[in-house]
C-alpha positions in Angstrom: 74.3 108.1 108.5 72.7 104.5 108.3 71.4 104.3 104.6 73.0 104.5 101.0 71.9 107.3 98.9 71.2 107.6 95.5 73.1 110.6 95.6 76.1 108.1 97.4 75.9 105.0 95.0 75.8 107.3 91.8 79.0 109.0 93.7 80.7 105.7 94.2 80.1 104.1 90.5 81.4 107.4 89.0 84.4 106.8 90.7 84.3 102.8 90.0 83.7 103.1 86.5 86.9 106.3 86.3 89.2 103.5 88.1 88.4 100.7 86.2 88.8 102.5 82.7 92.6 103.8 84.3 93.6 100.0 85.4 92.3 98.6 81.3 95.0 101.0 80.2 97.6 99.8 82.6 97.7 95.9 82.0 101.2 94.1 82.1 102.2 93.3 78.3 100.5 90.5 76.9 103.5 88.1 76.8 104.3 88.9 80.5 103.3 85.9 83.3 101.4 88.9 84.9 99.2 89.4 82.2 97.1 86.4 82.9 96.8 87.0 86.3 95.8 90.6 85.4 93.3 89.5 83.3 91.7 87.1 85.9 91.0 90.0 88.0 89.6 92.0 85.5 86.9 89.1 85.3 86.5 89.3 89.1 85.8 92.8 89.1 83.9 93.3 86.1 81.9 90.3 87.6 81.4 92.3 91.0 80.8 95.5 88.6 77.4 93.5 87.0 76.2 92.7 90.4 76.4 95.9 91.5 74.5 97.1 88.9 71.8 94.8 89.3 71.4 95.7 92.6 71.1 99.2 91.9 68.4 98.3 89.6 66.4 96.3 92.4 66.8 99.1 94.6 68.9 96.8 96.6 71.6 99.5 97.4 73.1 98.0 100.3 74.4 95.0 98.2 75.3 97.2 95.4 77.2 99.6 97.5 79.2 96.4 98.8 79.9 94.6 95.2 81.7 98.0 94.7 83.9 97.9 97.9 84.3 94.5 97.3 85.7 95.4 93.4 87.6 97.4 94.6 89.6 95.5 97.0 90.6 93.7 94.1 91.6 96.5 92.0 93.6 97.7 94.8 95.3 94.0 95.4 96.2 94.4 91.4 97.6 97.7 91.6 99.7 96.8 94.9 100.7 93.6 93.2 101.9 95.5 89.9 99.4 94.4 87.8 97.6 97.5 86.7 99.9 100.5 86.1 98.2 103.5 87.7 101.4 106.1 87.5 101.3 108.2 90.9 97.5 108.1 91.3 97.3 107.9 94.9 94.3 109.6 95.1 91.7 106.8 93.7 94.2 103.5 94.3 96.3 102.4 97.3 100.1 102.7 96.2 102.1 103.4 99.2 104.5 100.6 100.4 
């Protein structure tokens, strides 16, 4: 396949927006060192998340498609790094050592 969907990009924000809602509700305790640096890249990938939507709103779904993959690169990085407690959900993040 050599185009992004509709069908594709809706696929890929539902699962954005699912992952992004888990990692909010798994941030390092506000006093912890980690918890600044958690919060830095929320704002990076919130950031990426408002690009992707405008994007999708141009049409532009090629760029939008790649703000997500890009986001989520840095969700991943947190949630290797320990920022963002996942539990054992190894199905939408990339926990093994």
């Amino acid at each position: 396949m050599k185009e992004i969907t509709e069908e594709k990009l809706n696929k890929y924000f539902k699962l954005t927006e699912e992952a992004i809602n888990i990692i909010k509700k798994g941030l390092p305790p506000k006093r912890s060192l980690l918890y600044d640096v958690a919060k830095d890249f929320l704002v990076m990938i919130e950031s990426y998340y408002k690009d992707a939507k405008a994007f999708k709103e141009k049409g532009d779904y090629v760029n939008a498609f790649a703000s997500l993959n890009y986001l989520y690169g840095w969700i991943d990085a947190g949630v290797r790094l320990g920022l963002f407690d996942v539990g054992d959900d190894d199905i939408r993040f990339t926990l093994a050592k």
